[in-house]
Each structure stands twice: as structure tokens, then as C-alpha cells.
N, C-alpha and C positions, 0 to 999 in steps of 0.2 A: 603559487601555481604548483600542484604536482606532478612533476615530469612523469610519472605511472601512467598518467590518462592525457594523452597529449591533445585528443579530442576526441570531440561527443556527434552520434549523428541521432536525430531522435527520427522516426520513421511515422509520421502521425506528429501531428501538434495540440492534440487538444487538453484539457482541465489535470491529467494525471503527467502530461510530457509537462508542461507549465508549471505545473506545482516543482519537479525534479528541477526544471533548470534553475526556478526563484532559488529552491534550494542550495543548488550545486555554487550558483554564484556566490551567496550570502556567504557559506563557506569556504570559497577561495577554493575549491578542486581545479577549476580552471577560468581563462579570462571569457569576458561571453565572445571573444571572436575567434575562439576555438568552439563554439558550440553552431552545429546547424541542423536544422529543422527538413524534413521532405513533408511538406502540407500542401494538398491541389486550391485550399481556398486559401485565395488571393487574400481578402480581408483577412484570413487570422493571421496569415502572413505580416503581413503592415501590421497588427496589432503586437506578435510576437518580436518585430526587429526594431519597431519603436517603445515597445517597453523594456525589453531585456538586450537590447544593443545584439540576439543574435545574426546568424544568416538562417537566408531559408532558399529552398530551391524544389525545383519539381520533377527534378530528374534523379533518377536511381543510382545512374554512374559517377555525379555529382557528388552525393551523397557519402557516397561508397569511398570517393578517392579522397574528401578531404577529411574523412573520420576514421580513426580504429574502433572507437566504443561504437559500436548500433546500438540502441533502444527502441524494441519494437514497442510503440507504444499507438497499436490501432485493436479496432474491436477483432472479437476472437472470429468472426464469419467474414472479416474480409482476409483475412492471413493469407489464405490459398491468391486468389489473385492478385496480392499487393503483394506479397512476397516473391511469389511470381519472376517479378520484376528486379529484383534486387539477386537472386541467386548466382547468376553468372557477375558479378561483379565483386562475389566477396571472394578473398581469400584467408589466407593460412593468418594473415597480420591483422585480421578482424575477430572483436568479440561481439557477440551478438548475446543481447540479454530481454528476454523479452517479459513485460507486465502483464499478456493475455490472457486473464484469464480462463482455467477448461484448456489449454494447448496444452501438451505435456511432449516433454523435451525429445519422442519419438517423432512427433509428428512434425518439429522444430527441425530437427535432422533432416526428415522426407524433403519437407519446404524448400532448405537451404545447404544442404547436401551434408550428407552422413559424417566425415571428420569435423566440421565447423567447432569451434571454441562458443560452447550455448551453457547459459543461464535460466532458470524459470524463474521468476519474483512473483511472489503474492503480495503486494501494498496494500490501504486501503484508504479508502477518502480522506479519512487527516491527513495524508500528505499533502490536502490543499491549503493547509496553515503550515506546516512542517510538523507536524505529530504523529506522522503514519508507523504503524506497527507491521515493520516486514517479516517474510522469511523468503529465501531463496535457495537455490538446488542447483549445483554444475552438473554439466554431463561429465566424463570420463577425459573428454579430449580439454575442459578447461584446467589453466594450471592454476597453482598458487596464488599466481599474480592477477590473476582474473577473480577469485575469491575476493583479495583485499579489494580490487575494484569496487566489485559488488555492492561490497562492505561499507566500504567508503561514499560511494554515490548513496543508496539509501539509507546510512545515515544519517546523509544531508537533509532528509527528512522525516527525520524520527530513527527509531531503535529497526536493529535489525539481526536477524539469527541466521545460522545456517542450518539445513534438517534434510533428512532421506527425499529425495523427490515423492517416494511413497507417504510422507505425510502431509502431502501440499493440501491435499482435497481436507485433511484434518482440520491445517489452518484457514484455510477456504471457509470452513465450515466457523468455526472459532472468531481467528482478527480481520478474516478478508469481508465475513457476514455481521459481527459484532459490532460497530457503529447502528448498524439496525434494529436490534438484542437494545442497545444504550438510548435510544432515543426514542424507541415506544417506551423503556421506563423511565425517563425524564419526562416523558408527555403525561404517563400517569401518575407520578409524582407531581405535577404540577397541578393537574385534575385532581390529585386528593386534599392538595392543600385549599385548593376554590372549593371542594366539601366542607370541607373543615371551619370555610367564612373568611379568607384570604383573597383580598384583588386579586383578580390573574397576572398582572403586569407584576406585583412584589413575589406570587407565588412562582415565577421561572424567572425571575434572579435569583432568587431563595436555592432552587433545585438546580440550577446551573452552577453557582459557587459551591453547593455543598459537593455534587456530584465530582466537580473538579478536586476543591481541597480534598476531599477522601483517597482519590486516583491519587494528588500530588504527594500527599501524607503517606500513602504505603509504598510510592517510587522511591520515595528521599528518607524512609526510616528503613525500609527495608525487613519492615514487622511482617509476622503472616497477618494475613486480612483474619483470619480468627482472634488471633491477639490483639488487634486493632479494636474490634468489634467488644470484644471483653472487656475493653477501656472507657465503652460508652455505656457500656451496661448493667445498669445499678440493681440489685436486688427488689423486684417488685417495682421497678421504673415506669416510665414510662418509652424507651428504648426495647425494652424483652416486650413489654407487652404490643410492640406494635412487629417486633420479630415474631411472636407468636401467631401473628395473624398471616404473617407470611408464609411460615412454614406450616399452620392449616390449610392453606390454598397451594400447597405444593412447589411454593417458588425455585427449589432446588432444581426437583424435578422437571421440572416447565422448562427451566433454562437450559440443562441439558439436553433434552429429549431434542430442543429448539438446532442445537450444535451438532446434535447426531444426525434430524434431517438436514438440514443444509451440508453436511460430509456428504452425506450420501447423495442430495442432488448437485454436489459438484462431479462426484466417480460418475454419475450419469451422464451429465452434459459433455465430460471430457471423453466417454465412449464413443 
């Protein structure tokens, strides 16, 4: 157990609070009866304290008094009113770290009042297996020791950085959008192998192993993905010849252009 985090309150129970606690446990951050849940449905309640042995409770002052770490972990359009509810109850001995996407740590302040110890995390759906790629951003009034938190809780599910608040919309755009970027081209990758004369069932195990071992291959070598690439590419191959078809159809460009709008419709949403 690390006496750093003596306990968790999560504010919201659903599929990303869920993924953090599987995590947090499997890790050993803390036991699960240091971790409790504020969720108004009953049923996910009963399904959260009979699979993960947490508590749960539907009260704010609850919440508040038997946790230091909060996890806001509700959609970004109920914040104002569920938050609401929890402001007078926090104080100076509370960290609040919140997964909303679009909230940015001004309006984190308004909510739960302007000194608070505030986090913004950007996650994204791997954290529903433990593979999520974070980044997160303190305000001013969080210390040190709220950093390692951070640090520590998300990467109970996957890797995690720290970066200016001003680049969050970046990453938003990037790892928080990118699962999406990855799986329309594992769809089309699958689709070109069923051209090609490939059963669909062999061609997405085919494009699901390869997609992973490439990912896993540049984690654990630590090559650049160009030098990776140079490794499979034989002079007059059959490799170059199917990169050239990519880089006739703009694939570089596509995927960027993809990262730049989604930046830019996250700086919108969060206006």
C-alpha cells in the first residue's frame, strides 16, 4: 500500500472510474477499502462493490470525508451541477484530479474554488485493458506530491507524461482522438486483406497481431519507427511497393491534417 494516496474517491463510476480502480488495485496503490465510488445508480453500485470489493455512496459529504484523492470522473456537461455539490466540502487536504474532457483547470477552479490542489488528465480508452496513454497538467496550487500521484494512479493504466496545460487540446487531438486514427486503419487493413482473397476472420487476427507486435517492437527496441520501417524494406520489395501506394494517396498528410482538426475541435469545445 502506498501511504502517498491513503485514499481514492472517484465522483462518477462508469467504464474510465472502473478501468483506474481495476488498475489501481492490480498495482497495489491502495487496498480496495480505501477506494469509494459517489455513483446515483444503485445497480452500478452493486456491480462496482461486488467486483472490486470497493465502497460506494451517494452523498458528497461522504465522499469528501472518507477520501483525499477525488477523481472527477463524470461527463464534461454535468460538471457545473455535480460539482455543485461537492465544493463546500472540499478542502486545503484534498486533491482533485479530474478526466473531463474540454474542462480546463480555469473552470476546475470556478467549480471548486480557486486555491484547490487541481489536475487535468487526458486518458484514453485503453485504459479499459490498462494500456491508456496519458498526459496530465497541475495548476499552480498542486505540489510535488500531487505530481507523483498523478503519475502513479495513471500509470496503473498505461504510460503517462506531464505537459503545459496549453498542450492538452494537442494531446486531445493526438492520444486522447488516436484509438479512433487506429481502428478505422485496422478496419481498412482488414478490408484490404479480404481484397486481396483472405477470409475476414484470418485477415483481423492477421491486422490485430501485426498492428500490436509493430506498437510492441518500437516500445521495447526503442528504434525510430523510420529505422524500424528500413528493416522491412527490401529494395524493389514488396514492402516499398505497398508504402508507395500509401504515400500516393497522402497517408502522411491525412493523418495529420486528422490531429490538427481534432486539436482544434477540442480549443473549441473547451471555449
Amino acid at each position: 500500500m502506498n501511504n502517498s494516496i491513503p485514499s481514492i474517491g472517484f465522483i462518477g463510476g462508469g467504464q474510465m472510474a472502473e478501468a483506474m480502480i481495476r488498475g489501481i488495485l492490480a498495482s497495489g496503490l491502495v487496498e480496495a477499502d480505501a477506494i469509494k465510488v459517489a455513483e446515483p445508480s444503485a445497480d452500478r453500485c452493486q456491480y462496482l462493490e461486488s467486483e472490486y470489493g470497493v465502497g460506494c455512496t451517494t452523498s458528497p459529504q461522504d465522499l469528501c470525508t472518507a477520501s483525499t484523492v477525488l477523481v472527477l470522473a463524470i461527463k464534461p456537461q454535468m460538471a457545473a451541477e455535480v460539482l455543485a455539490g461537492y465544493k463546500g466540502y472540499l478542502t486545503d487536504q484534498h486533491l482533485a484530479i479530474s478526466i473531463m474532457a474540454g474542462v480546463p483547470l480555469e473552470a476546475l477552479a470556478t467549480m471548486l474554488g480557486e486555491s484547490r490542489r487541481l489536475i487535468r488528465v487526458m486518458p484514453n480508452t485503453p485504459a479499459l485493458v490498462l494500456e491508456a496513454a496519458t498526459a496530465f497538467s497541475p495548476n499552480t496550487f498542486a505540489t510535488q506530491e500531487d505530481r507523483i500521484i498523478a503519475q502513479a494512479l495513471f500509470s496503473a493504466v498505461g504510460s503517462c507524461v506531464e505537459v503545459p496545460e496549453s498542450q492538452l487540446d494537442a494531446v486531445t487531438g493526438l492520444s486522447g482522438s488516436g484509438p479512433g486514427y487506429v481502428f478505422t486503419f485496422i478496419e481498412a487493413m482488414i478490408d484490404g486483406g479480404v481484397l486481396a482473397g483472405i477470409p475476414r476472420p484470418a485477415a483481423e487476427k492477421l491486422v490485430l497481431q501485426t498492428i500490436y507486435g509493430s506498437a510492441k517492437l518500437a516500445l521495447e527496441t526503442g528504434e525510430h519507427p523510420a529505422v524500424l520501417k528500413g528493416k522491412v524494406t527490401s529494395p524493389g520489395g514488396t514492402t516499398i511497393a505497398g508504402i508507395q501506394a500509401l504515400e500516393d494517396g497522402a497517408l502522411r498528410g491525412v493523418v495529420m491534417a486528422a490531429i490538427e482538426a481534432a486539436t482544434n475541435r477540442s480549443k473549441e469545445l473547451g471555449a
